[in-house]
C-alpha positions as CSV (number, residue, x, y, z in Angstrom):
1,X,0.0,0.0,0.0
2,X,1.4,3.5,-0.9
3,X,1.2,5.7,1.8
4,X,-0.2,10.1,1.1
5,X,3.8,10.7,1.9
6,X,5.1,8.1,-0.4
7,X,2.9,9.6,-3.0
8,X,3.6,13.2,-2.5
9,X,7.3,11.7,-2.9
10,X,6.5,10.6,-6.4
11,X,4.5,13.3,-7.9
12,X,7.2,15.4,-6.3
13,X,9.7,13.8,-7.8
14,X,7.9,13.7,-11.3
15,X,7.1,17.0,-11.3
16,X,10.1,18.4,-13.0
17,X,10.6,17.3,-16.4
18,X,14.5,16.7,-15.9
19,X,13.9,14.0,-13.6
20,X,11.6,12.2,-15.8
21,X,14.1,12.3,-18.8
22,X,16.7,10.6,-16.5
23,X,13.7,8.0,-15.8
24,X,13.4,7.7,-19.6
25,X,17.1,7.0,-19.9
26,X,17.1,4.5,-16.9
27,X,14.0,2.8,-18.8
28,X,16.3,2.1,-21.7
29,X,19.6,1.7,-20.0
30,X,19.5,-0.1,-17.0
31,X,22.6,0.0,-14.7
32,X,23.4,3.4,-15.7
33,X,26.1,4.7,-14.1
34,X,25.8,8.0,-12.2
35,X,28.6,9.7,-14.3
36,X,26.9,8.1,-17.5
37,X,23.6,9.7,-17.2
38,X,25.1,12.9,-15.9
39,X,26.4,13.0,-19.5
40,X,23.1,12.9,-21.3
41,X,21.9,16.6,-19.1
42,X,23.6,20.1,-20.1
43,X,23.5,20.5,-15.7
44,X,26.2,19.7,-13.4
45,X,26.7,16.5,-11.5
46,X,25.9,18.1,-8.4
47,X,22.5,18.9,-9.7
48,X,22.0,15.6,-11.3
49,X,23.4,14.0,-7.8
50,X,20.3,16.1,-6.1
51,X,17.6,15.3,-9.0
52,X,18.7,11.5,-8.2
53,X,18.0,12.2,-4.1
54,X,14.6,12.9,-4.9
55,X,13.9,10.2,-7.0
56,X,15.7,7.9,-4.7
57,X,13.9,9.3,-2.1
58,X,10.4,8.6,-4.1
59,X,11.8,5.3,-4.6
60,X,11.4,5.7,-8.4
61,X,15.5,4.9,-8.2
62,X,17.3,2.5,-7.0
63,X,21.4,2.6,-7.1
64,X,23.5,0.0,-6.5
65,X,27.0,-0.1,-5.7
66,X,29.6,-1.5,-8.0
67,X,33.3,-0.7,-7.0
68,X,33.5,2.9,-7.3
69,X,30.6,3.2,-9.3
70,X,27.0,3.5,-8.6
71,X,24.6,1.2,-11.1
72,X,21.2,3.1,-11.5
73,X,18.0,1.5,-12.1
74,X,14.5,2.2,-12.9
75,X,11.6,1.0,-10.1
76,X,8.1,1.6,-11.8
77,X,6.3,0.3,-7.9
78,X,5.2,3.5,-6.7
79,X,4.0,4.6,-10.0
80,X,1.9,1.5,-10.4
81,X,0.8,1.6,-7.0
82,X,-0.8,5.0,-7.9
83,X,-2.3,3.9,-11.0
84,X,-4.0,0.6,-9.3
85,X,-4.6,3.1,-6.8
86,X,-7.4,5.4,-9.1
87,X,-7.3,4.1,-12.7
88,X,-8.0,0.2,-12.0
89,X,-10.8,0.7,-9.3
90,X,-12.8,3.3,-11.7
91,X,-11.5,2.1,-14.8
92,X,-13.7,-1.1,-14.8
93,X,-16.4,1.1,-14.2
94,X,-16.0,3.4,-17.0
95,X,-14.9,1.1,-19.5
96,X,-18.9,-1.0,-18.8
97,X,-20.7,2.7,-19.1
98,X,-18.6,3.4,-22.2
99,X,-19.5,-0.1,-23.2
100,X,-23.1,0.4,-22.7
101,X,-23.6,4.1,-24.3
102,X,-21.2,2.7,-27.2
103,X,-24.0,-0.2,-27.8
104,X,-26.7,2.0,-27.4
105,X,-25.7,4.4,-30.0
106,X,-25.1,1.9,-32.5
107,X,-28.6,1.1,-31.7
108,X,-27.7,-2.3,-30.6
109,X,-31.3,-4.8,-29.5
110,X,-31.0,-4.8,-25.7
111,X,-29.3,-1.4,-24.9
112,X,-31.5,1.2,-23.3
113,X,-30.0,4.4,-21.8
């Protein structure tokens, strides 16, 4: 169960459209290292190191360590935890009334509004 703080954490953390390009390049390169995706933004490391804290922090990040480096990795969790969260439990009901006004549009025997 995600928790209002957890979730505050995420939207936080994906509120800043830096942060979620370096979860687009974590998507596609797994095990990133720190100094690689620091490459792919026109910011400092520093600033990369503290977009990274709040992701981390979000848990949308995990790093791992490997010698001197740190291995970076995507964890989509919290973000599907907030989608089961409102788009599952309404989306069942939303996709049956679509459903139904869909048939009864096309005039379908059975459908009544």
């Amino acid at each position: 169960m995600i928790t209002e703080q957890n979730m505050d954490d995420v939207f936080h953390a994906l509120s800043h459209t830096s942060r979620r390009q370096m979860l687009d390049v974590l998507k596609t390169r797994p095990g990133c290292a720190v100094g690689e995706l620091a490459k792919e933004f026109d910011v400092s490391r520093i600033a990369v190191m503290n977009h990274l804290t709040v992701l981390e922090r979000a848990g949308l990040v995990i790093s791992r360590r490997s010698g001197r480096t740190r291995q970076l990795y995507l964890n989509v969790a919290p973000i599907q935890m907030i989608h089961e969260r409102w788009v599952d439990e309404y989306g069942a009901f939303w996709v049956d009334r679509l459903l139904f006004i869909k048939a009864a549009a096309e005039d379908k025997p059975g459908s009544q509004l």
